[in-house]
C-alpha positions in Angstrom: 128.6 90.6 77.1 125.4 89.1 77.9 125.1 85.2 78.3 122.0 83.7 75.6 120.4 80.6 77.8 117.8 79.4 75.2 115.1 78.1 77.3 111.8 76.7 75.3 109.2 78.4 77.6 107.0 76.0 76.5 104.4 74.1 79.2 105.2 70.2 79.4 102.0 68.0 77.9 102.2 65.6 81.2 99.2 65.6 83.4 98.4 67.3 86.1 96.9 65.7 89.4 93.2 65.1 88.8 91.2 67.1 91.2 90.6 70.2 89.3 92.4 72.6 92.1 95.4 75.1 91.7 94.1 76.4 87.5 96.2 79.2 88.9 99.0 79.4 91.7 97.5 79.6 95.4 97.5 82.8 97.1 97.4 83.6 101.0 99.2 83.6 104.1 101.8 81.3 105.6 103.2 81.1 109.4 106.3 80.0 108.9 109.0 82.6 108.0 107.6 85.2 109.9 106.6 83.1 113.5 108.8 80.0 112.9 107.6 77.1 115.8 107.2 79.4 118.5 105.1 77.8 121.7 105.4 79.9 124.3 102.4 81.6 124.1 102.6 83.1 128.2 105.9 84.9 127.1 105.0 85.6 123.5 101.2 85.7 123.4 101.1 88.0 119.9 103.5 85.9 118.1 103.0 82.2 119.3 101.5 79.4 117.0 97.9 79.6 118.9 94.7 79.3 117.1 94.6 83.0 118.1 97.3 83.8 115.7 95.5 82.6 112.7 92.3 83.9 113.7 94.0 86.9 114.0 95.6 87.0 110.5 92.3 85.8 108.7 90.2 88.6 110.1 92.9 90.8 108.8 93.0 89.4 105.7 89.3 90.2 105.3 89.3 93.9 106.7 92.3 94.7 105.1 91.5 93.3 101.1 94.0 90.7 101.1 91.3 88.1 100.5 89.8 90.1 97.4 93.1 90.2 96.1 93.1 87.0 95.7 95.1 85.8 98.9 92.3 82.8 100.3 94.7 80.4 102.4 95.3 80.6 105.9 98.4 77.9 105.9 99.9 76.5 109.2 103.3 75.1 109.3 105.0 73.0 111.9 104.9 72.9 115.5 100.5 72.6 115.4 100.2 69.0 116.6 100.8 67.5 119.9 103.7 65.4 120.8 101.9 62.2 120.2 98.8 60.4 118.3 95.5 59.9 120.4 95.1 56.8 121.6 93.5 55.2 117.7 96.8 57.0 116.4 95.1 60.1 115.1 96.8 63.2 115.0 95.5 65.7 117.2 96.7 69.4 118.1 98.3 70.7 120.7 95.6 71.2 122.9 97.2 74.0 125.1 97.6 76.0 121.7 94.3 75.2 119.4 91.7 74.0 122.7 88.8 74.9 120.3 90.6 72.6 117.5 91.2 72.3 114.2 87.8 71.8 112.4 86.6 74.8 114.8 89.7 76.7 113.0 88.2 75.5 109.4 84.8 76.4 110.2 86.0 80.4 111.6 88.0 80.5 108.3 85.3 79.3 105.9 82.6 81.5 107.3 85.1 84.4 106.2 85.5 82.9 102.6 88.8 81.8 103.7 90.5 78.6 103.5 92.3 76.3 105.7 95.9 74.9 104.9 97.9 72.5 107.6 101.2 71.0 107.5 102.6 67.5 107.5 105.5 65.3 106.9 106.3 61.8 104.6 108.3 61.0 106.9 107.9 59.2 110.3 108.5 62.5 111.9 108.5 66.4 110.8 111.0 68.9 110.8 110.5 70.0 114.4 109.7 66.1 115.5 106.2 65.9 115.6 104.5 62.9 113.9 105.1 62.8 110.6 102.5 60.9 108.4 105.2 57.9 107.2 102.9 54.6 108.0 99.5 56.5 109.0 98.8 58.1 105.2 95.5 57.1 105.3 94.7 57.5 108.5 96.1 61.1 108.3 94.4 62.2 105.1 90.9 60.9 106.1 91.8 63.3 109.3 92.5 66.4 107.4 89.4 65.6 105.9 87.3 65.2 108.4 88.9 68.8 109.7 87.4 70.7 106.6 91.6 71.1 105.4 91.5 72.3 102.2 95.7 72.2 101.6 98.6 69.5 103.0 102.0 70.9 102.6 103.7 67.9 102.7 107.4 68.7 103.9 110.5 66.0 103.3 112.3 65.7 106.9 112.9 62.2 108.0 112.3 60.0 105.0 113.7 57.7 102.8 114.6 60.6 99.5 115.0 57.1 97.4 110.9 56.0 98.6 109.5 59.2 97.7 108.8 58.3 94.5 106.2 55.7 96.0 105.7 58.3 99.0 104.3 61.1 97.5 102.0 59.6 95.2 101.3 57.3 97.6 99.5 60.1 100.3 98.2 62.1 97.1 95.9 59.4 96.2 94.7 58.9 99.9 94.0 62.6 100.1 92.1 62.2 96.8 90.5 58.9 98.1 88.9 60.9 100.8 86.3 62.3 98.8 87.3 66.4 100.2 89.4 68.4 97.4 92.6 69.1 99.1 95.6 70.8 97.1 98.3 69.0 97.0 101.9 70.2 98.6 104.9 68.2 97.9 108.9 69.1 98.9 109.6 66.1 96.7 111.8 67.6 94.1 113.5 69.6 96.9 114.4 67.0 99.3 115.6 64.9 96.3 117.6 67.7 94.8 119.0 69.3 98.1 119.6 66.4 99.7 120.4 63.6 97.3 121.6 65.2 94.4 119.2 63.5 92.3 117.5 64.4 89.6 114.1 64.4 90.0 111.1 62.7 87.7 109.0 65.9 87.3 106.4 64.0 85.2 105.4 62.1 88.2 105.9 64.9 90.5 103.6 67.3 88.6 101.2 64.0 87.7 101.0 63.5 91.4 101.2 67.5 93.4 99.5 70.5 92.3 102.8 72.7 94.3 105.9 71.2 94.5 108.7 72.4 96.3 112.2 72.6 94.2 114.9 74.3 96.6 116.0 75.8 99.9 113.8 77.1 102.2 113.7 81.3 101.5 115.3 82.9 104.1 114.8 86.8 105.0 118.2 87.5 103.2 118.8 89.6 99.8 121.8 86.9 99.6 119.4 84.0 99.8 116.9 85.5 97.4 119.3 85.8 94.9 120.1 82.5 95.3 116.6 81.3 94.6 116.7 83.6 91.0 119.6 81.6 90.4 118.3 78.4 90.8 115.1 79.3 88.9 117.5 81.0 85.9 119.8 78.0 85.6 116.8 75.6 85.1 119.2 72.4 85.4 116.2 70.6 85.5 113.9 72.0 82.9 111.3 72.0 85.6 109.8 75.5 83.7 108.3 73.2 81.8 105.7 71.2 83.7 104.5 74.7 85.0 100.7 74.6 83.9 97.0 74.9 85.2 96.9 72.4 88.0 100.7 72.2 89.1 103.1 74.7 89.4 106.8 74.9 91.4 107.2 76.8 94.6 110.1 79.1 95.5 108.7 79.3 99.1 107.2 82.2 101.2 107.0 86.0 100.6 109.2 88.0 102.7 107.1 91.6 102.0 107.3 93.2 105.2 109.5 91.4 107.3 112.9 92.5 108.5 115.5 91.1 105.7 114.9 93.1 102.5 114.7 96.5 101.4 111.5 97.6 99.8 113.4 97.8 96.6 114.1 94.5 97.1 110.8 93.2 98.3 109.5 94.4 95.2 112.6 92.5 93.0 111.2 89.2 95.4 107.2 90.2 94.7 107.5 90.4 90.6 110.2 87.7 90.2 107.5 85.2 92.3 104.7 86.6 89.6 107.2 85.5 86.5 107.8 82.7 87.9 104.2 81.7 88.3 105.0 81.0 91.8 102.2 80.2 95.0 101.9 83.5 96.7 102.2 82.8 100.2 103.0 86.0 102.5 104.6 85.3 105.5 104.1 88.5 107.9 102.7 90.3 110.7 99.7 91.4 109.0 98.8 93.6 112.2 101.5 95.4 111.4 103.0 95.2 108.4 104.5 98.1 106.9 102.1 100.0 104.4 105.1 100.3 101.7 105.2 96.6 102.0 101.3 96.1 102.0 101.0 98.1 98.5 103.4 95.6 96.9 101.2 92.6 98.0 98.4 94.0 97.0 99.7 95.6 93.7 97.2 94.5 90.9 99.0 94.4 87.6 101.2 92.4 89.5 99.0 89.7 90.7 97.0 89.5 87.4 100.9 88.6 85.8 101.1 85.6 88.3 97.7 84.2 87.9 97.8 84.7 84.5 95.3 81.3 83.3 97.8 80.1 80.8 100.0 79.4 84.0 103.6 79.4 82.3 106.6 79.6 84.2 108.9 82.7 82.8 112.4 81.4 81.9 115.6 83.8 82.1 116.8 85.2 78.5 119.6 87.0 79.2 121.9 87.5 82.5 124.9 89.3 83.9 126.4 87.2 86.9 125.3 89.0 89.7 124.4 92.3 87.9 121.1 92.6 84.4 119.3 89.7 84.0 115.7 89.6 81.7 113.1 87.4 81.5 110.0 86.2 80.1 106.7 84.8 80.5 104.1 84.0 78.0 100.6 85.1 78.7 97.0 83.8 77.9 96.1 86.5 75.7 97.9 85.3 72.4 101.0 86.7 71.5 101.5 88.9 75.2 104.1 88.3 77.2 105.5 90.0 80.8 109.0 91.2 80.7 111.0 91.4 83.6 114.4 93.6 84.0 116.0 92.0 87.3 118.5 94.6 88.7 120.9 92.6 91.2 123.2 94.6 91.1 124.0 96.9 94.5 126.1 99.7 93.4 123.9 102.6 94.3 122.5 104.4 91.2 119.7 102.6 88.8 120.7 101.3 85.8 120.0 102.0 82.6 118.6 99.3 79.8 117.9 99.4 76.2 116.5 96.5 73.8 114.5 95.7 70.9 112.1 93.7 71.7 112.7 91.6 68.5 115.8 90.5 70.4 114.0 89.0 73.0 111.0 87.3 70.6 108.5 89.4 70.1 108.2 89.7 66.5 104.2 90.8 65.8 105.3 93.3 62.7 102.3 95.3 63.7 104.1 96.2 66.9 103.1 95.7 70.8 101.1 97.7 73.2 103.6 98.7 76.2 102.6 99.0 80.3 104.9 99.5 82.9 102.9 96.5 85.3 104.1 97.4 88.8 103.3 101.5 88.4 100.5 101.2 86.0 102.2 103.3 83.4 101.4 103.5 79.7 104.7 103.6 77.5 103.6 103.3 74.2 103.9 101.3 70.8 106.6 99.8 69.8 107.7 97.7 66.5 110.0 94.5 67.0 113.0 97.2 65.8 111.7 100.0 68.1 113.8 100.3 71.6 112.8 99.7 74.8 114.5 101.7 77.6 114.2 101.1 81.3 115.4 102.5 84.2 116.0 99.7 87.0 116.5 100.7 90.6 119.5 98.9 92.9 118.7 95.5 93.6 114.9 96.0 92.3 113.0 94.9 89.0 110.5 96.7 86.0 108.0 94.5 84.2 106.4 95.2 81.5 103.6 93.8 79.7 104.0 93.7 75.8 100.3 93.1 74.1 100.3 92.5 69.8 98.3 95.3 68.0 
């Protein structure tokens, strides 16, 4: 018997931050999942955190049609800077890894229509114990700035969970102070929640952040995937809510062509991080990423789902603990929606699914338009009473989109 969770769906009125970036979620690429903080570039020269490595992934991004697809950010993660400030208690790079540095980086990127994202930490030190931005906000924004940044993920290692509620608004408004648009990354919620138990104030957080970061780090795991559809489906916090043009919550990085999932199950990852109105941040060897892989990334019903400009966060309807769970997502054109069927389930042969879609809200008398979104496939008209059947792969996911006639 299926579980009812009646979710509202509905985006929260409260402000977003005021600097008129992330309308729709970011798109591009991210080192972190698939390179971690490797340094050794003499023993590992294709897979080190150089300035060669994102050089590398930004001309691929532009051969390959990632950037027309919407994917624009080149993002580093830790393990960029050097050990310690310059002597006026700048941060600098490592000079051994970026020797052209990091506004040479932003320049190579934005001659390619690409964009530059860095890391940094509210604490006094980040998650691999490099200088964190606690007591040098200012100084560290007007750096980024000066760089040609164009997106601080801010992470929440080493700081005070009870001052970020000063923190994080505090080094938004220096990033805004500078006078260079910057979007905004916070792992405010997520540090609070994972760490502290503590409920978070998502007014301020999506007042403050354009992204914000609600749970675990992704790992390349089907196990810790599932967790994340979890967390997302439960909704303890209402945070579906504050989902809207300007600020949205991040699940984390895309694990399409790395070594954890199945393609059935990169696909499951791919269109829950569309319902979900998630940042799309791939986090792969783009030299030589599988072309299976590649095709989901790149899949264009998919993406158009995600960036959808109404920017609402799909909420779960119906689930089956560890097995049938559906969702849905409102969409700008009035009266669509995206439907997901999220197959979790593992035990070898797809499974069958059959609904009205009066069941699940859509109640336009004069019936809906039907499209299977990830292959592009017409399935007809169908009244509120008609039935809807799917066929849902092991561990994989159908959405449809549902358009009034």
């Amino acid at each position: 018997m299926f579980l009812l969770l009646v979710l509202s769906g509905c985006i929260y009125g409260a402000s977003a931050l005021n600097n008129g970036l992330a309308l729709t979620p970011p798109m591009g690429w991210l080192s972190w999942e698939r390179f971690r903080c490797e340094k050794d570039c003499k023993k590992f020269p294709n897979s080190c955190v150089d300035e060669e490595l994102y050089m590398a992934m930004a001309d691929r991004m532009v051969a390959d049609g990632y950037r027309e697809a919407g994917y624009e950010y080149v993002h580093i993660d830790d393990c960029w800077a050097a050990p310690q400030r310059d002597e006026n208690g700048k941060l600098q790079a490592d000079p051994q890894r970026f020797p052209s540095g990091m506004q040479a980086l932003a320049d190579y990127l934005h001659e390619k229509r690409l964009k530059l994202g860095i890391y940094t930490d509210i604490g006094y030190d980040t998650c691999e114990g490099l200088p964190g931005s606690e007591f040098y906000m200012e100084s560290d924004a007007n750096t980024f700035a000066e760089w040609g940044v164009d997106l601080v993920k801010t992470d929440g290692c080493n700081a005070d969970l009870k001052e970020m509620d000063i923190s994080y608004p505090a080094f938004g408004f220096y990033l805004n102070n500078t006078g260079r648009r910057m979007v905004y990354g916070c792992s405010w919620p997520a540090a609070q929640i994972v760490l502290g138990k503590m409920q978070p104030n998502y007014a301020s957080i999506r007042q403050h952040c354009n992204i914000w970061r609600n749970f675990l780090d992704v790992q390349d795991s089907w196990e810790n995937v599932k967790g994340v559809f979890k967390f997302y489906g439960e909704n303890k916090q209402n945070f579906a809510n504050f989902s809207g043009p300007g600020g949205f919550s991040d699940p984390d990085q895309l694990l399409m062509g790395d070594y954890g999932l199945s393609i059935y199950q990169q696909k499951a990852q791919f269109g829950m991080w569309a319902m979900m109105t998630s940042p799309l941040f791939m986090s792969v060897d783009l030299r030589t990423i599988d072309p299976k892989a590649k095709a989901i990334l790149l899949n264009k019903n998919v993406i158009a789902i995600n960036q959808d400009p109404l920017g609402a966060q799909g909420i779960m309807l119906y689930g089956i603990s560890n097995s049938l769970s559906v969702w849905r997502k409102p969409l700008a054109v009035k009266g669509s929606f995206a439907i997901a069927f999220l197959n979790e389930d593992d035990q070898g042969r797809p499974m069958p699914f059959s609904i009205h879609l009066g069941d699940i809200g859509l109640t336009n008398v004069n019936g809906y338009n039907v499209t299977n979104i990830f292959d592009n496939i017409h399935m007809g008209y169908f009244k509120p009473t008609s039935t809807l059947n799917v066929l849902i792969d092991p561990t994989s996911i159908v959405i449809v989109k549902a358009v009034p006639l």
